[in-house]
N, CA, C and O atoms as a DFTB+ gen file, in Angstrom:
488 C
 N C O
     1  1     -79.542    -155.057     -65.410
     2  2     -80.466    -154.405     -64.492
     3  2     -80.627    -155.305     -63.259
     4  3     -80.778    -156.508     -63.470
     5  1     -80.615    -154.948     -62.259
     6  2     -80.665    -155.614     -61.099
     7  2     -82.022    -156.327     -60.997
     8  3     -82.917    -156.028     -61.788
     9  1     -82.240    -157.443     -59.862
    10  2     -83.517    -157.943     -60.060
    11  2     -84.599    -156.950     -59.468
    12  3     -85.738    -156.838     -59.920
    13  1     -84.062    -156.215     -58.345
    14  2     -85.463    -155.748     -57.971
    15  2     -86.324    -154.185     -59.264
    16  3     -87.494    -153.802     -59.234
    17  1     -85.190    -153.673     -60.201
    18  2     -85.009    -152.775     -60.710
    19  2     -85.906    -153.412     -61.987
    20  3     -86.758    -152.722     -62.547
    21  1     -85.598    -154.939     -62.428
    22  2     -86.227    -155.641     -63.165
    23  2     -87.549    -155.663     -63.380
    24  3     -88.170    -155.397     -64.408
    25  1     -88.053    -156.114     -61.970
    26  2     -89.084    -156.323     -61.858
    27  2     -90.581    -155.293     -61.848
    28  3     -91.743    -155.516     -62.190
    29  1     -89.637    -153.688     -61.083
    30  2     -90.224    -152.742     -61.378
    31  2     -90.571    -152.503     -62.493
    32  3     -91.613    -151.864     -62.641
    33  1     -89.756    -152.968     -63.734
    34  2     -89.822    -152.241     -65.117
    35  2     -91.094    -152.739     -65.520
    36  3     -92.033    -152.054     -65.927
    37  1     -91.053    -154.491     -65.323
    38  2     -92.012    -155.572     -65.447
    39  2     -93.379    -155.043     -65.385
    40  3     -94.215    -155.139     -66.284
    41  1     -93.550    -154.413     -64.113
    42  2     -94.426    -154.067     -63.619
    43  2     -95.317    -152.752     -63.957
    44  3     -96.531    -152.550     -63.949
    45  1     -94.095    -151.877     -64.283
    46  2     -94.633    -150.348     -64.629
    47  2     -94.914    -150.621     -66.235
    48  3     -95.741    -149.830     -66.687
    49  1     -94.352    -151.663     -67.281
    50  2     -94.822    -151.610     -68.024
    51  2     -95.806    -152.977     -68.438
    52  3     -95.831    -153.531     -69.537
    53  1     -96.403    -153.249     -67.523
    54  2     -97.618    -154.170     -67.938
    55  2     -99.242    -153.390     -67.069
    56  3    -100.385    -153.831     -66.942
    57  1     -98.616    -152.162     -66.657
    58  2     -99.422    -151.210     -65.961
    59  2    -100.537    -150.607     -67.199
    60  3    -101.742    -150.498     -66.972
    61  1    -100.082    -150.349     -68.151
    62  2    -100.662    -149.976     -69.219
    63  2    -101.644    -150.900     -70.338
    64  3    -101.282    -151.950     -70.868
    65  1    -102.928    -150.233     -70.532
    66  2    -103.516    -151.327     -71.200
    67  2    -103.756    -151.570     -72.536
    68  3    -104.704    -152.237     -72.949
    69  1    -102.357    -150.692     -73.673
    70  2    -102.195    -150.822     -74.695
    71  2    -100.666    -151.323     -74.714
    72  3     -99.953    -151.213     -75.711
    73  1    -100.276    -151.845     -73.584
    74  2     -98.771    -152.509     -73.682
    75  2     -99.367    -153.938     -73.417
    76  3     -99.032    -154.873     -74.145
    77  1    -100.107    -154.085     -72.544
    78  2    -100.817    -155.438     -72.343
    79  2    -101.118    -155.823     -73.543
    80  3    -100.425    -156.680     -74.091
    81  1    -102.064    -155.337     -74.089
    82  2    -102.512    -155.806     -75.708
    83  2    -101.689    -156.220     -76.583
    84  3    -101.986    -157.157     -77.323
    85  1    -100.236    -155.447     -76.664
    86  2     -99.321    -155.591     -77.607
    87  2     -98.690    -156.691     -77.214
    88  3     -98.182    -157.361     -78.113
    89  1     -98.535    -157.221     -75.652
    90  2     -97.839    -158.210     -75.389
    91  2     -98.647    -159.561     -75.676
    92  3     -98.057    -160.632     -75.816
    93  1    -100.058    -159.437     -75.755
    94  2    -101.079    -160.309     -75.905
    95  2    -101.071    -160.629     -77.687
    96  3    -101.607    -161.670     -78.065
    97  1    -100.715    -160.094     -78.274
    98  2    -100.908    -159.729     -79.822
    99  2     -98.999    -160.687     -80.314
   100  3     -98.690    -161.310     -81.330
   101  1     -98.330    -160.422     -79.285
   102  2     -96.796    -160.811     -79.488
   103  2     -96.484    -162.614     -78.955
   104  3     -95.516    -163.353     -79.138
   105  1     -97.760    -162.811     -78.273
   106  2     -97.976    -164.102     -77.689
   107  2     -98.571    -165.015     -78.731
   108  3     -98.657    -166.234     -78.584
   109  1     -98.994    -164.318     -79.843
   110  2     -99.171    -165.225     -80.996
   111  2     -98.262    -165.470     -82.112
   112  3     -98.290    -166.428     -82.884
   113  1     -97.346    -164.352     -82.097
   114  2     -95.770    -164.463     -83.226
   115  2     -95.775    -162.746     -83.294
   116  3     -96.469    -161.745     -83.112
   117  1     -94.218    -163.319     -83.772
   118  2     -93.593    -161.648     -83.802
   119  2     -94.438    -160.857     -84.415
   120  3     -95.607    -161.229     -84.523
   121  1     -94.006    -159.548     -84.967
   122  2     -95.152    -158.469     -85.762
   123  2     -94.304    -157.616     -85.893
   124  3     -93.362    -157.588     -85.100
   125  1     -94.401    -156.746     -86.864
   126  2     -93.680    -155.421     -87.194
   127  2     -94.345    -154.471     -86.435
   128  3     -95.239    -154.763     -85.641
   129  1     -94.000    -153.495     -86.617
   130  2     -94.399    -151.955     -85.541
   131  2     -95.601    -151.857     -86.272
   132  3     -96.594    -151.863     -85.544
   133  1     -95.871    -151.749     -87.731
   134  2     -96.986    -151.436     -88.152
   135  2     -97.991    -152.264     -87.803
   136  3     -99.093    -151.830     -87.470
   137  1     -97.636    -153.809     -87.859
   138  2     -98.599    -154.754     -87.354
   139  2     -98.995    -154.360     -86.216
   140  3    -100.195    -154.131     -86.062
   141  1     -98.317    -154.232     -85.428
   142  2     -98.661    -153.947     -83.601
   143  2     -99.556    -152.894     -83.809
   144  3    -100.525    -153.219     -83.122
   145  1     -99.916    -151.392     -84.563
   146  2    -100.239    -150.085     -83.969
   147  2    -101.439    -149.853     -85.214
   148  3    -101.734    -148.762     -85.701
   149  1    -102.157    -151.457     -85.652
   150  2    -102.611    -151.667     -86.688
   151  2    -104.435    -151.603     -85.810
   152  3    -105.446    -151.020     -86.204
   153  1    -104.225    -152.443     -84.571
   154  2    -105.768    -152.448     -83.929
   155  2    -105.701    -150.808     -82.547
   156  3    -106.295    -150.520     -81.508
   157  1    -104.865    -150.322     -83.209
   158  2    -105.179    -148.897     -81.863
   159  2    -105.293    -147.810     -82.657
   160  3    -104.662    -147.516     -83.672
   161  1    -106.100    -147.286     -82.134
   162  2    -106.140    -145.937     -82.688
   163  2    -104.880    -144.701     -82.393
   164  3    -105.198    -143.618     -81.903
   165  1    -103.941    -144.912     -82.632
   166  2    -102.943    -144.323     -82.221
   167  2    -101.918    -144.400     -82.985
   168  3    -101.635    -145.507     -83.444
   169  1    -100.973    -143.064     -83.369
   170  2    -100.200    -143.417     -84.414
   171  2     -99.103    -143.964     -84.217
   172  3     -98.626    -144.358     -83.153
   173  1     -98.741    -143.992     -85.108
   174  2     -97.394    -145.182     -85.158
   175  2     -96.341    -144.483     -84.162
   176  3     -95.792    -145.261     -83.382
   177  1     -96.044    -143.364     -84.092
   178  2     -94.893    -143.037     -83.528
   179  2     -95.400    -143.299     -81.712
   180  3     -94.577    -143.638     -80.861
   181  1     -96.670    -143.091     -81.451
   182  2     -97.690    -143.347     -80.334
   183  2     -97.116    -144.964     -79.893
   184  3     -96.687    -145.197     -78.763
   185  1     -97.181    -145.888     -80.855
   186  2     -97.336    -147.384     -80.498
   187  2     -95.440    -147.505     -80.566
   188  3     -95.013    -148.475     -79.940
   189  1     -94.640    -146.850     -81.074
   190  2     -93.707    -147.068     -80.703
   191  2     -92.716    -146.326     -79.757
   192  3     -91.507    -146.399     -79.977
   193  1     -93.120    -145.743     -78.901
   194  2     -93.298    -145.344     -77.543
   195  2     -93.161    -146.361     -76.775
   196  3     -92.087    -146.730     -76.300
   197  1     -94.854    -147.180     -76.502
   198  2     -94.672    -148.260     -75.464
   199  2     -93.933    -149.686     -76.185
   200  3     -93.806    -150.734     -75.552
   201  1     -93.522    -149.525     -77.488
   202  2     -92.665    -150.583     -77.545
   203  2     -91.085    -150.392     -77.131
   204  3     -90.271    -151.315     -77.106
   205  1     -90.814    -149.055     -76.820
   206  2     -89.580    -148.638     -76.434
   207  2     -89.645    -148.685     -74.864
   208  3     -88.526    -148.805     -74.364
   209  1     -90.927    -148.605     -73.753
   210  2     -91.241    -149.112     -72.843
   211  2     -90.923    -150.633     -72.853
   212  3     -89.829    -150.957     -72.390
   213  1     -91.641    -151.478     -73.263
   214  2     -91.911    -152.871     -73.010
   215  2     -90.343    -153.512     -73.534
   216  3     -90.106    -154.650     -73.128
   217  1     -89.336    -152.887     -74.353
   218  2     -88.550    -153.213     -75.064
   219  2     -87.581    -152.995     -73.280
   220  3     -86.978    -154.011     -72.934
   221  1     -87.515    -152.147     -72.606
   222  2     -86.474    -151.721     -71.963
   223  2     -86.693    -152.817     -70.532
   224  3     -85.873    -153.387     -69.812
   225  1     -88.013    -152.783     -70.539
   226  2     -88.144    -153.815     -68.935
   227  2     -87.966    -155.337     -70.182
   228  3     -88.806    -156.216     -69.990
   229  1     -86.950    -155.596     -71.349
   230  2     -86.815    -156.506     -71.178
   231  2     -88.045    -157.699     -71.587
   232  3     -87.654    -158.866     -71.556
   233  1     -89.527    -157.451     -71.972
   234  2     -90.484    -157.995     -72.319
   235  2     -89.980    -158.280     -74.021
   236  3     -89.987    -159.353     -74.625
   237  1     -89.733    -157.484     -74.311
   238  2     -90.012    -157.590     -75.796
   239  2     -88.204    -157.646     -76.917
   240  3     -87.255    -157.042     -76.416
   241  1     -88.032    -158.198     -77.964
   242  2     -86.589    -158.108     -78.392
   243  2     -87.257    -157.882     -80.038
   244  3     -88.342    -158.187     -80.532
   245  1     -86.169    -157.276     -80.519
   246  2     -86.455    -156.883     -81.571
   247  2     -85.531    -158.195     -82.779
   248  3     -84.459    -158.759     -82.556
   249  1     -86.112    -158.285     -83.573
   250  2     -85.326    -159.616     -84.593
   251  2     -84.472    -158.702     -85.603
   252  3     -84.461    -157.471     -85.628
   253  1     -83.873    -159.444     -86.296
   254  2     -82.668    -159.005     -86.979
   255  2     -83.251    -158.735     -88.343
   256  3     -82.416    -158.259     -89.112
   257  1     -84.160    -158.864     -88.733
   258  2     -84.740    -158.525     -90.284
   259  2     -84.626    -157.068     -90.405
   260  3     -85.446    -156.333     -89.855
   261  1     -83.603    -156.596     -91.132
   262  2     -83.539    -155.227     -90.977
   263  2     -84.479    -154.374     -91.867
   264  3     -84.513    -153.153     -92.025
   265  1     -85.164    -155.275     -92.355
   266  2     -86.645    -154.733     -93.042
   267  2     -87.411    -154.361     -92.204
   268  3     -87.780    -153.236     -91.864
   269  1     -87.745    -155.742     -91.736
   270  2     -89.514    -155.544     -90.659
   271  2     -88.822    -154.968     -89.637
   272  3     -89.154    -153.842     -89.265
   273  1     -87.551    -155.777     -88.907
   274  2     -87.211    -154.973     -87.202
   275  2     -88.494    -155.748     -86.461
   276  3     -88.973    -155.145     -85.501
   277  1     -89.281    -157.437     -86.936
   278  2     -89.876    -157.775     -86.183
   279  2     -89.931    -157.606     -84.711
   280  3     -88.804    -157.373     -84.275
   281  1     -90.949    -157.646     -83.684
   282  2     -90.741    -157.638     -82.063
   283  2     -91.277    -159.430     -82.260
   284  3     -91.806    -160.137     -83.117
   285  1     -90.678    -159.558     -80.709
   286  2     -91.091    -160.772     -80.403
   287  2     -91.099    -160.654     -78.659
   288  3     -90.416    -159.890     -77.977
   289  1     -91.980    -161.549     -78.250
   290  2     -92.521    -161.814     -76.487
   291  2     -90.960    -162.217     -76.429
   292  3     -90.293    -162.873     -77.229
   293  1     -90.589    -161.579     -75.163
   294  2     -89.425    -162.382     -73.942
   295  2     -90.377    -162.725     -72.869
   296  3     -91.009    -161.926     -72.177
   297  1     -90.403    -164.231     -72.808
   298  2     -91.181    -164.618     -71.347
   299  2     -90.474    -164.601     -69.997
   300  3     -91.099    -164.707     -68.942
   301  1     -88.782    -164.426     -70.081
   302  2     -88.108    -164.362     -69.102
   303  2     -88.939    -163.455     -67.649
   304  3     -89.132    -163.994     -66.559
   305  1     -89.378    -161.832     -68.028
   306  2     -89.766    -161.109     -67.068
   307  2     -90.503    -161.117     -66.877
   308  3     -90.787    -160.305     -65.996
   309  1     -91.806    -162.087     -67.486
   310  2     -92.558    -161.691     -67.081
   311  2     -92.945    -163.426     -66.081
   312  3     -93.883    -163.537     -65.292
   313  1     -91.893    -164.616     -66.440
   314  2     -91.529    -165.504     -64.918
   315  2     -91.367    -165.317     -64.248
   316  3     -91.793    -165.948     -63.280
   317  1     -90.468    -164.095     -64.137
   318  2     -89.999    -163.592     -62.469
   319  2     -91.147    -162.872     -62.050
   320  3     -91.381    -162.931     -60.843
   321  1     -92.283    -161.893     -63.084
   322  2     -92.799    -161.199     -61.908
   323  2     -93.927    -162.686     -61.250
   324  3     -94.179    -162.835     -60.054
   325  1     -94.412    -163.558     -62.301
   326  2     -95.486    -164.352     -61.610
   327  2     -94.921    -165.431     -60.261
   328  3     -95.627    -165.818     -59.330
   329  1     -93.123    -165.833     -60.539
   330  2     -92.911    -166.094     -58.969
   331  2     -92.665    -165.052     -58.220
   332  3     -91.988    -165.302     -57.223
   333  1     -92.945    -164.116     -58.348
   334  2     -93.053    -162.865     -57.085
   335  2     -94.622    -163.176     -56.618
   336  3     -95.070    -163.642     -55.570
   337  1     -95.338    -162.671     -57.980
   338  2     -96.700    -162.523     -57.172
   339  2     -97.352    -163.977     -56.678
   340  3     -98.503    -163.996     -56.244
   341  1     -96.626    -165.081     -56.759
   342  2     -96.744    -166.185     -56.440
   343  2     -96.145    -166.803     -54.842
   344  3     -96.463    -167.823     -54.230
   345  1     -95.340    -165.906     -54.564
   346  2     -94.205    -165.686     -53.637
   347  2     -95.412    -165.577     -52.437
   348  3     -95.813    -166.338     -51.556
   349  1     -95.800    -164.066     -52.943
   350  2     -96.848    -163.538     -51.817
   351  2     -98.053    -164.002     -51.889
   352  3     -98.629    -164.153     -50.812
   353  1     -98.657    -164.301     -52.929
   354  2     -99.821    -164.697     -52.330
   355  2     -99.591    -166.429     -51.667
   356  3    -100.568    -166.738     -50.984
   357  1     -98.547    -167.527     -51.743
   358  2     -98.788    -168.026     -50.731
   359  2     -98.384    -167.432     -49.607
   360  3     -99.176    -167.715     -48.708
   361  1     -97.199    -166.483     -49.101
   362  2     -98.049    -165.897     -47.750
   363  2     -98.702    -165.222     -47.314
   364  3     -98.568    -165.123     -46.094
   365  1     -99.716    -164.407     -47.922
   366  2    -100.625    -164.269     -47.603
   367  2    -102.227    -165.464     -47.496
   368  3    -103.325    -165.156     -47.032
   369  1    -101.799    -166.838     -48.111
   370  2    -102.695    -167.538     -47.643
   371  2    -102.553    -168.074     -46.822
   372  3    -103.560    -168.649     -46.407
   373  1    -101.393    -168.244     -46.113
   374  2    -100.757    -168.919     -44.931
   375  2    -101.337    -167.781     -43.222
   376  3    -101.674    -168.133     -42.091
   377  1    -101.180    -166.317     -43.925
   378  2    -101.599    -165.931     -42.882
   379  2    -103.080    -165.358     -42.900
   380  3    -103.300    -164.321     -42.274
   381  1    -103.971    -165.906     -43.502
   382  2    -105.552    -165.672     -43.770
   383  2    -105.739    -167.369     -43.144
   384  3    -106.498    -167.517     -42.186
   385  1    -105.053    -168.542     -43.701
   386  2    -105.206    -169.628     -43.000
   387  2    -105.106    -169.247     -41.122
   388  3    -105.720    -169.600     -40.115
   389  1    -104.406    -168.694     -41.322
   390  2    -103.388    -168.445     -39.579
   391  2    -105.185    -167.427     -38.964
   392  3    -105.540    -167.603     -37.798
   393  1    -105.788    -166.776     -39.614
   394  2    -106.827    -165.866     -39.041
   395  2    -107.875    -166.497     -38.551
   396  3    -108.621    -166.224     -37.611
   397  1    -107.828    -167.766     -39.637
   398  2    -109.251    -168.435     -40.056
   399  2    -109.188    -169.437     -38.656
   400  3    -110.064    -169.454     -37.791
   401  1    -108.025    -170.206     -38.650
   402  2    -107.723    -170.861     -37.322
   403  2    -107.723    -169.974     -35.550
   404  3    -107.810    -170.683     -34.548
   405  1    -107.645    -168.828     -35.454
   406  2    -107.586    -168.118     -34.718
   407  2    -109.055    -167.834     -34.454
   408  3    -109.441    -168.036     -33.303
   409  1    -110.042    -167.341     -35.462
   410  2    -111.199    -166.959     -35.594
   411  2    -112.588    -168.312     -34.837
   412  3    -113.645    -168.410     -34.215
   413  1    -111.581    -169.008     -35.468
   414  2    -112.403    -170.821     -35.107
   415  2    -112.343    -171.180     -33.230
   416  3    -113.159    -171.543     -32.383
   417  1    -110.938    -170.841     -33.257
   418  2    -110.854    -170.909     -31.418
   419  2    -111.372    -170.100     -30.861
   420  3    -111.813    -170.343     -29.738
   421  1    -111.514    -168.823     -31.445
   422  2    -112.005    -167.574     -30.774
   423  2    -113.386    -168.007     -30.488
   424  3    -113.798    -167.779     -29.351
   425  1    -114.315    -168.703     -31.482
   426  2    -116.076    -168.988     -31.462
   427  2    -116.145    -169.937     -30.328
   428  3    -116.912    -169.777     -29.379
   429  1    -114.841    -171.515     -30.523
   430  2    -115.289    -172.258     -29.276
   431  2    -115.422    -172.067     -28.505
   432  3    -116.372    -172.570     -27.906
   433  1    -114.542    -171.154     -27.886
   434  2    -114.489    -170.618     -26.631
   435  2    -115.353    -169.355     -26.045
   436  3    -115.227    -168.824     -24.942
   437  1    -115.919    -169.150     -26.697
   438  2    -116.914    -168.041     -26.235
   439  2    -118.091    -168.782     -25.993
   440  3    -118.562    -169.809     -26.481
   441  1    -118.599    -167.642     -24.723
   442  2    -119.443    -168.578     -23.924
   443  2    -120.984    -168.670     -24.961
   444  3    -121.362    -168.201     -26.035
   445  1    -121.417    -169.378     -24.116
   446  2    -122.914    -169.977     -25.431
   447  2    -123.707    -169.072     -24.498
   448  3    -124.193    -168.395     -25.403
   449  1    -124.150    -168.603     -23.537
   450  2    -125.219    -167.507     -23.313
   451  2    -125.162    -166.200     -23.597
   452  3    -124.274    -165.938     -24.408
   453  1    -125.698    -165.414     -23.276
   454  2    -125.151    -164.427     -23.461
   455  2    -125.322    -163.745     -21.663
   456  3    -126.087    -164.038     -20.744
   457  1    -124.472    -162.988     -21.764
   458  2    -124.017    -162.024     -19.835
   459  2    -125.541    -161.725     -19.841
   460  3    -126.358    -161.662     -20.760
   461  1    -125.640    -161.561     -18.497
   462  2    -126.937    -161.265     -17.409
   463  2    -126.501    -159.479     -17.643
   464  3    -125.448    -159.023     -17.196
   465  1    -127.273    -158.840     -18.225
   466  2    -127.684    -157.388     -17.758
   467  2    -127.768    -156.696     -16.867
   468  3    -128.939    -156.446     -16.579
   469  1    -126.779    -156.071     -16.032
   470  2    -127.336    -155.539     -14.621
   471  2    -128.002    -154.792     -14.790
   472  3    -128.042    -154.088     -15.800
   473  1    -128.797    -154.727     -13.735
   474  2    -129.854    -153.194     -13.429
   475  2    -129.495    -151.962     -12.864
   476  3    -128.978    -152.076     -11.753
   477  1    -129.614    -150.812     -13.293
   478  2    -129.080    -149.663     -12.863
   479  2    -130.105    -149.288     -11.621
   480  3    -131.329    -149.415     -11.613
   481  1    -129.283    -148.814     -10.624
   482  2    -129.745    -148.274      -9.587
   483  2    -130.453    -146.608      -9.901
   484  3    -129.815    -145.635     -10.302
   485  1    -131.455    -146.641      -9.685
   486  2    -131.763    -145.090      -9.889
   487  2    -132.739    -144.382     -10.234
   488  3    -132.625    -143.157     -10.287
């Protein structure tokens, strides 16, 4: 899968907040499908859905126990998305720095009275 195609997957499937959980639940050791779809209210064929999600962007690999078919965390995709979102937010602090400096010259330089009011004729 290409990287930018990658990262979408990354993304569309950590969008969800029963794929999050499962990846949070996989960050402590593998688990069988039943383990995983054990704290949701949702049935099994339900929880293996978003493991066929999280499995395809590449998050998740399945182990060779042809019993359990354990899952286990791949941290690979989900490195790339945090140097992405790491990417941008330093530039975006570079250019909020760049505002903050702009904002600062803008105050010195403005005058300290305030303009004389003209009077309308009339």
């Amino acid at each position: 899968m290409p990287p930018s195609q990658q990262l979408d997957a990354t993304f569309a499937a950590l969008a969800d907040p029963t794929r999050r959980a499962i990846l949070a639940r996989l960050a402590e050791g593998e688990a069988s499908v039943m383990e995983l779809a054990e704290p949701f209210a949702m049935s099994q064929p339900a929880v293996s859905k978003h493991l066929k999600v999280l499995e395809r962007a590449g998050l998740i690999s399945i182990g060779q126990d042809a019993q359990r078919r354990p899952r286990a965390l791949e941290a690979a995709p989900l490195d790339e998305a945090m140097a992405w979102i790491e990417k941008h937010r330093e530039i975006w602090e570079r250019n909020y720095q760049r505002l903050d400096a702009l904002l600062d010259e803008l105050k010195s330089v403005r005058p300290k009275t305030a303009p004389k009011k003209r009077r309308r004729k009339g």
